[in-house]
Backbone as CSV, one residue per row, in Angstrom:
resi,resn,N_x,N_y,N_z,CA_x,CA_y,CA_z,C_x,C_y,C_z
1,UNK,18.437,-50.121,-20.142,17.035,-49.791,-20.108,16.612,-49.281,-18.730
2,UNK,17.578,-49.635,-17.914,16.945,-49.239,-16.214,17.348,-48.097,-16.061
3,UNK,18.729,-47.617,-16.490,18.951,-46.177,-16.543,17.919,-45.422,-16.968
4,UNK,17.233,-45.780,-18.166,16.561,-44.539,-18.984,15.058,-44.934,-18.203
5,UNK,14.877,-45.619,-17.046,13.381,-45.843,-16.526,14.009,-44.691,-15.678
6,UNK,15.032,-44.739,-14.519,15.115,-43.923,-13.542,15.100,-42.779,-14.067
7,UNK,15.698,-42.133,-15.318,15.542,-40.861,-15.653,14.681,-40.339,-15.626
8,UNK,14.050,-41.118,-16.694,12.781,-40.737,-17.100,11.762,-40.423,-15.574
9,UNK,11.999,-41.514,-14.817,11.208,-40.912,-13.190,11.193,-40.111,-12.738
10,UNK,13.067,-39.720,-12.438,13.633,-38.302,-11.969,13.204,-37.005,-12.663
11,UNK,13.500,-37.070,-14.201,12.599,-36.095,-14.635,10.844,-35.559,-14.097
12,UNK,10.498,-36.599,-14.194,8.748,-36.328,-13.550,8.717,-36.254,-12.100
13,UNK,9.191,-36.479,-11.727,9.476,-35.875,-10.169,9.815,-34.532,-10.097
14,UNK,10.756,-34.156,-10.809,11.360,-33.125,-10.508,10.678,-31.901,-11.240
15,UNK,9.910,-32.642,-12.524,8.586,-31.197,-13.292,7.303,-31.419,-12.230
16,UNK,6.802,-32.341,-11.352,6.167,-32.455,-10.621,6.183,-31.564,-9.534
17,UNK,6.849,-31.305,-8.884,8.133,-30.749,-7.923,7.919,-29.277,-8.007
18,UNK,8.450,-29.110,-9.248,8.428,-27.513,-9.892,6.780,-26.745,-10.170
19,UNK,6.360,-27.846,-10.764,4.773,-27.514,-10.723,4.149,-27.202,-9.416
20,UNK,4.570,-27.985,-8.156,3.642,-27.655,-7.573,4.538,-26.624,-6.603
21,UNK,5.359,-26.129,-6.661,5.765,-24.931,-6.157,5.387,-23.602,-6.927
22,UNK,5.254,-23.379,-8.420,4.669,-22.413,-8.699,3.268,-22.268,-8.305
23,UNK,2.523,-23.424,-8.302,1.229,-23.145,-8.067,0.981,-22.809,-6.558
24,UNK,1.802,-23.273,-5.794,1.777,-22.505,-4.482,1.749,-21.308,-4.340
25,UNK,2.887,-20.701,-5.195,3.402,-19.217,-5.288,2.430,-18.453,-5.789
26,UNK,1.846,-19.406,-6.817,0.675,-18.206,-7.500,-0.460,-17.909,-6.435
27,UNK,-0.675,-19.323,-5.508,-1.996,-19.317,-4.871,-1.047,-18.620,-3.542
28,UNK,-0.408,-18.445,-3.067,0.235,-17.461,-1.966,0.009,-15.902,-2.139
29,UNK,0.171,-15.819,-3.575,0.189,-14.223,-3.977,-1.203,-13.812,-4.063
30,UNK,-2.194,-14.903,-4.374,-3.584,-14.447,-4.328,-3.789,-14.543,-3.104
31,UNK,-3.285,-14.661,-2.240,-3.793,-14.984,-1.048,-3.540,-13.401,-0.604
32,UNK,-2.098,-13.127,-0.897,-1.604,-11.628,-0.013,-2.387,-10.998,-0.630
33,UNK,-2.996,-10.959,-1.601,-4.179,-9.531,-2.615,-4.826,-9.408,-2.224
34,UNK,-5.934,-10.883,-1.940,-7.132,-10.683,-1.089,-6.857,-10.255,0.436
35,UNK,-5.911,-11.029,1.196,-5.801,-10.209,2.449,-5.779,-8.343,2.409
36,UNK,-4.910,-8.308,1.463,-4.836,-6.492,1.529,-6.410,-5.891,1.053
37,UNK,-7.016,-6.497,0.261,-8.477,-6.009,-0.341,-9.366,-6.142,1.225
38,UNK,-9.642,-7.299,1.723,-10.118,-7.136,3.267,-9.295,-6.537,3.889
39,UNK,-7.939,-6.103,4.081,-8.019,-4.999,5.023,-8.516,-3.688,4.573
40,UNK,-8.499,-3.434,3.220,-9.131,-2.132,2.902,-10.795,-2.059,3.139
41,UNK,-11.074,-2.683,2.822,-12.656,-2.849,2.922,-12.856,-3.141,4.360
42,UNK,-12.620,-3.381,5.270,-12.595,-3.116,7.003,-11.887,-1.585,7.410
43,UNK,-11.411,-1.400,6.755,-10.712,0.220,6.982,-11.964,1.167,6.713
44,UNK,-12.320,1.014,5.181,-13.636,1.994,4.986,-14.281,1.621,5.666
45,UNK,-14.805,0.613,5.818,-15.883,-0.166,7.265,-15.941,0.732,8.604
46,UNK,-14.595,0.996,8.762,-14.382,1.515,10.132,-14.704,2.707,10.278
47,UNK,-14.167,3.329,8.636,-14.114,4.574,8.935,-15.752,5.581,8.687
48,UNK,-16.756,4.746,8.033,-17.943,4.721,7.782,-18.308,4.031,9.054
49,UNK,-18.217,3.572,9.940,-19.418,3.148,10.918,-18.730,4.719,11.771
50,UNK,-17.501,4.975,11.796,-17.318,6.235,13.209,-17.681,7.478,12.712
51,UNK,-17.995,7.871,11.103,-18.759,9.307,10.447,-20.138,8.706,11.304
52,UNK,-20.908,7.793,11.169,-22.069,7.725,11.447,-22.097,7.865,12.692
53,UNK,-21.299,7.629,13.750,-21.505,7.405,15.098,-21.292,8.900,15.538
54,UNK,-20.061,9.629,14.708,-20.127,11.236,15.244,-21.220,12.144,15.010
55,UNK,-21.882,11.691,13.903,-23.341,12.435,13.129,-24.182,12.141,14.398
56,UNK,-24.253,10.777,14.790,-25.338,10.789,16.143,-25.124,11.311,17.253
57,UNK,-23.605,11.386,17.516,-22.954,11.927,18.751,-21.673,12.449,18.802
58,UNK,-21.962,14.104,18.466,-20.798,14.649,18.012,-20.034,15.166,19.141
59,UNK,-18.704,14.978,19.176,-17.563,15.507,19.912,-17.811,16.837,20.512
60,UNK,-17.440,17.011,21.741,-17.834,18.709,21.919,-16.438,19.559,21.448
61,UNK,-17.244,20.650,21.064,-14.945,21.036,20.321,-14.051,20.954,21.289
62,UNK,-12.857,20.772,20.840,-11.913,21.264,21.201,-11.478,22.617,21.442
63,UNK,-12.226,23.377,21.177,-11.954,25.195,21.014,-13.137,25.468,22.621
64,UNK,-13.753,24.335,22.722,-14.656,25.168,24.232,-13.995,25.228,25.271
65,UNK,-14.369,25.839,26.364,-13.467,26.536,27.684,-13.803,24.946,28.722
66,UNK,-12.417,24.484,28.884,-12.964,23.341,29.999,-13.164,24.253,31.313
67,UNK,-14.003,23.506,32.123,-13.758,23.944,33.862,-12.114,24.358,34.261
68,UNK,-12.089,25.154,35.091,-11.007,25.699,35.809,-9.996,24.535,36.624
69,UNK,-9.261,23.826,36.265,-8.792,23.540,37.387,-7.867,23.729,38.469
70,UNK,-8.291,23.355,39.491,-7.309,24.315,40.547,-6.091,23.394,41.522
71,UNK,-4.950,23.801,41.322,-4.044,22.929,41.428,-3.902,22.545,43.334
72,UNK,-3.426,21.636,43.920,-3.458,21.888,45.369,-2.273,20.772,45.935
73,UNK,-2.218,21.003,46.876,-1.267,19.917,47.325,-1.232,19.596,49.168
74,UNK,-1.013,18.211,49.318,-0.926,17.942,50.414,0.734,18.237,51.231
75,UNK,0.443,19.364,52.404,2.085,19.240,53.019,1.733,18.597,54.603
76,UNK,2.544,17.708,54.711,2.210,17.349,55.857,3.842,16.759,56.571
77,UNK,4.080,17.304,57.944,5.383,17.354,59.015,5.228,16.768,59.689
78,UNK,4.801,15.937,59.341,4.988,14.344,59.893,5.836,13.143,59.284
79,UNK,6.851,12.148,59.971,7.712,11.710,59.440,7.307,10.042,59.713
């Protein structure tokens, strides 16, 4: 009779066991979904607050003439 108590234990331990590792796994995988859904939704975030910020303050092109610059250099014969 003591055999079939320990079994019977070992068994429920061990579906115990198993249970709560899938439910980890399931609640791990919801976890990585929602992380990727907030990073998308901070991405559009980002990319909607910097349209608005160029609309207020737009870039000057790239196609305009910068200032001249003029190259120079120090020689000096002294040691």
């Amino acid at each position: 009779m003591i055999k079939t108590e320990k079994i019977t234990f070992i068994i429920i331990v061990i579906a115990l066991v198993l249970s709560f590792f899938s439910t980890t796994a399931t609640i791990w995988a919801a976890d990585k979904e929602k992380i990727e859904q907030e990073k998308t939704e901070l991405r559009k975030m980002s990319k909607e607050t910097l349209a608005q910020l160029y609309k207020l303050n737009p870039q000057p092109s790239r196609q305009s003439p910068s200032p001249p610059v003029t190259p120079f250099s120090v020689i000096s014969g002294r040691k």
